[in-house]
C-alpha positions in Angstrom: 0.0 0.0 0.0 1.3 3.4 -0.8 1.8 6.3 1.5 -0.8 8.0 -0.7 -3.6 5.1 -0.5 -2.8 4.7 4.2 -3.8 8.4 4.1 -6.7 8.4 2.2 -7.9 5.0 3.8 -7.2 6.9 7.1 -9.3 10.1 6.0 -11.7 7.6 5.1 -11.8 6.4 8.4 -12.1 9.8 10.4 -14.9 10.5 8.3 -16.9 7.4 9.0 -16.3 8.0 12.4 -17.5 11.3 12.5 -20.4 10.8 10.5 -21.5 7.3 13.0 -20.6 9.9 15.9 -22.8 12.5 14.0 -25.6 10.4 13.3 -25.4 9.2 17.2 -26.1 12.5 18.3 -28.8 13.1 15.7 -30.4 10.0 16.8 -30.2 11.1 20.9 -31.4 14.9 20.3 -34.4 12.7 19.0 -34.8 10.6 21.8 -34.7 13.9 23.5 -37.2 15.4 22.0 -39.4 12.5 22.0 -38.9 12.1 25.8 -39.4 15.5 26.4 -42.6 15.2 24.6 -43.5 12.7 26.5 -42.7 14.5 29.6 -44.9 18.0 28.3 -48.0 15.6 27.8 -47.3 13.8 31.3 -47.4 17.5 32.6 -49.9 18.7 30.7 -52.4 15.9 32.2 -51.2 16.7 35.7 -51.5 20.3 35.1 -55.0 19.7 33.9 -55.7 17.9 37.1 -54.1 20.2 39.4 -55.9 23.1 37.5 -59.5 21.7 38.2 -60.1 23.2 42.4 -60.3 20.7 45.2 -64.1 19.6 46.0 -65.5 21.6 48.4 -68.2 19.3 50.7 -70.6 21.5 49.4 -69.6 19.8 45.6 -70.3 16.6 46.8 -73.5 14.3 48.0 -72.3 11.4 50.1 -74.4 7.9 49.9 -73.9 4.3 51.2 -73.6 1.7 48.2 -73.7 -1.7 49.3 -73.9 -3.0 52.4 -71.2 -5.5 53.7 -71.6 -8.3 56.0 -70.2 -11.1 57.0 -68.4 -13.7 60.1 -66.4 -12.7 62.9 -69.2 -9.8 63.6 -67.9 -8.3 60.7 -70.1 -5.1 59.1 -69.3 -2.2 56.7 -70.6 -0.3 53.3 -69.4 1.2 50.2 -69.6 5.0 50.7 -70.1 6.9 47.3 -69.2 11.0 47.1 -70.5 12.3 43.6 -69.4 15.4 42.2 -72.2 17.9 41.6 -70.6 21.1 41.7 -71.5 21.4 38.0 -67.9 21.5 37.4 -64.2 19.0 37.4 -62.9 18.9 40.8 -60.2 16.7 43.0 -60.2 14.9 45.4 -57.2 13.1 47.1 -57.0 10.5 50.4 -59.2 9.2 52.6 -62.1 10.9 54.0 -63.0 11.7 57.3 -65.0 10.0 59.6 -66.7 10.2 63.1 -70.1 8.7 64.8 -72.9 10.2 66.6 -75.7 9.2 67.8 -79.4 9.3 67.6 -79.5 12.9 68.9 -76.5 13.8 66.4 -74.2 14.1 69.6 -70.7 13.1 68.9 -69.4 9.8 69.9 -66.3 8.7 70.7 -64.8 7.2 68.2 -61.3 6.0 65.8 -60.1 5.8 62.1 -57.6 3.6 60.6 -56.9 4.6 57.2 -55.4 1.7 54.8 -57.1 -2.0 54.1 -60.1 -3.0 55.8 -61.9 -6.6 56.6 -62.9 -6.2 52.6 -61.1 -4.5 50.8 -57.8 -3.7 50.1 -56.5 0.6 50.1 -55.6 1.5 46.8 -53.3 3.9 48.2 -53.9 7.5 47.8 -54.2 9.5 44.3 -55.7 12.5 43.1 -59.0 11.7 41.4 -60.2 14.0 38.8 -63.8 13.9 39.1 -66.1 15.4 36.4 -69.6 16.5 37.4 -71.6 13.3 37.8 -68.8 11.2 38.3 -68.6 9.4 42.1 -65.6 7.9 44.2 -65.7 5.4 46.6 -64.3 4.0 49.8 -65.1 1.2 51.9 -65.5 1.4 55.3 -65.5 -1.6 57.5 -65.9 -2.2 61.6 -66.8 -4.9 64.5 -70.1 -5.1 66.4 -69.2 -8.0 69.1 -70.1 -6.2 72.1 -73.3 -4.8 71.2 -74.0 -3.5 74.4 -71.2 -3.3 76.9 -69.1 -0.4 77.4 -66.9 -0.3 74.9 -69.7 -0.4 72.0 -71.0 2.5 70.5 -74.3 2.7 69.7 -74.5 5.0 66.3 -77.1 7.1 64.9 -75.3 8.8 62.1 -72.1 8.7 60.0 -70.2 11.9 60.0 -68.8 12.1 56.4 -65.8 14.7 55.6 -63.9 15.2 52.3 -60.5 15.0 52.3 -59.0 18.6 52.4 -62.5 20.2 54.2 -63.3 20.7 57.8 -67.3 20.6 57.2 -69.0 17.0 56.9 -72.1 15.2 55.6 -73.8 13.1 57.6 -75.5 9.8 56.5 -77.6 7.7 59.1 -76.0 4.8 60.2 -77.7 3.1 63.1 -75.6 0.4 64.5 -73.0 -0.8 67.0 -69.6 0.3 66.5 -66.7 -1.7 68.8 -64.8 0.9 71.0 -66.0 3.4 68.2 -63.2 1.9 65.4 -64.0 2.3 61.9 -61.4 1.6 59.1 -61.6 3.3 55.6 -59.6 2.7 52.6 -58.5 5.8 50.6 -61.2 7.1 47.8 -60.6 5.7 44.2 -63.3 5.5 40.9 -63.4 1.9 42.4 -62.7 -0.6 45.4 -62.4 -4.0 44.7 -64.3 -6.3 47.5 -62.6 -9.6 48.7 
């Protein structure tokens, strides 16, 4: 090989190199850009939800769904909140809960937030709801000592949304053990069992 034929077939060399190293970077600036798309509609969905306000109590209507029972003196209900503020709001976590009793006179009672006898929590996320459009929670709780002094005997189911200090109130009339009530966190849907 001649001196003149190494240095073109070197030449030749830096330039396929430069061109694989040129096309590598064409081909990550796309990768950018398509991640960063990506990202900007990730955002833009979240911005859409954060942009909607947090319902208010007075968006809401609280109801019980179905009714749970089972062994072990095992009761609870599905408890429905349905937007109809007329407009998209959020709601995030688990709502509020307290007893009274048939007087509407505060019991005392206890909330565990997480799984309960039939469902599991679904953890919490923010919930876009559109007018119309309910989310649920179950709520669970033991009746064994009906009676005794560590029962309370319910009237009414105080209801409050997450992020409000004003409830509903649903009537409820049963026994509650030492007042404890367990409620998963709100979602378009609980799965029982």
């Amino acid at each position: 090989m001649t001196e003149q034929h190494r240095n073109t077939a070197a030449a030749r060399g830096r330039m396929v190199k430069r061109a694989g190293a040129a096309g590598l970077a064409v081909a990550a600036a796309a990768g950018l850009g398509l991640a960063a798309a990506g990202a900007a509609q990730a955002l833009g969905s979240q911005a859409a939800a954060t942009a909607a306000p947090t319902c208010k109590t007075s968006d809401l209507t609280a109801s019980f769904g179905e009714k749970l029972g089972g062994g072990m003196n095992h009761e609870g209900v599905v408890l429905k909140l349905k937007n109809t503020s007329g407009h998209t709001c959020n709601l995030r976590g688990y709502p509020g809960l307290g007893l009274e009793d048939s007087g509407h006179r505060t019991l005392g009672s206890s909330v565990h937030w997480g799984d309960t006898y039939y469902a599991q929590d679904p953890g919490k996320k923010t919930l876009s709801l559109k007018n119309g459009r309910s989310a649920e929670a179950v709520i669970s709780w033991t009746h064994a000592n009906a009676g005794t002094s560590e029962a309370r005997h319910a009237g009414y189911l105080q209801v409050t949304p997450p992020a409000n200090t004003t409830h509903k109130t649903l009537k409820l009339p049963t026994w509650v053990d030492h007042g404890r009530l367990e409620v998963t966190a709100l979602a378009p849907n609980v799965p029982l069992g």
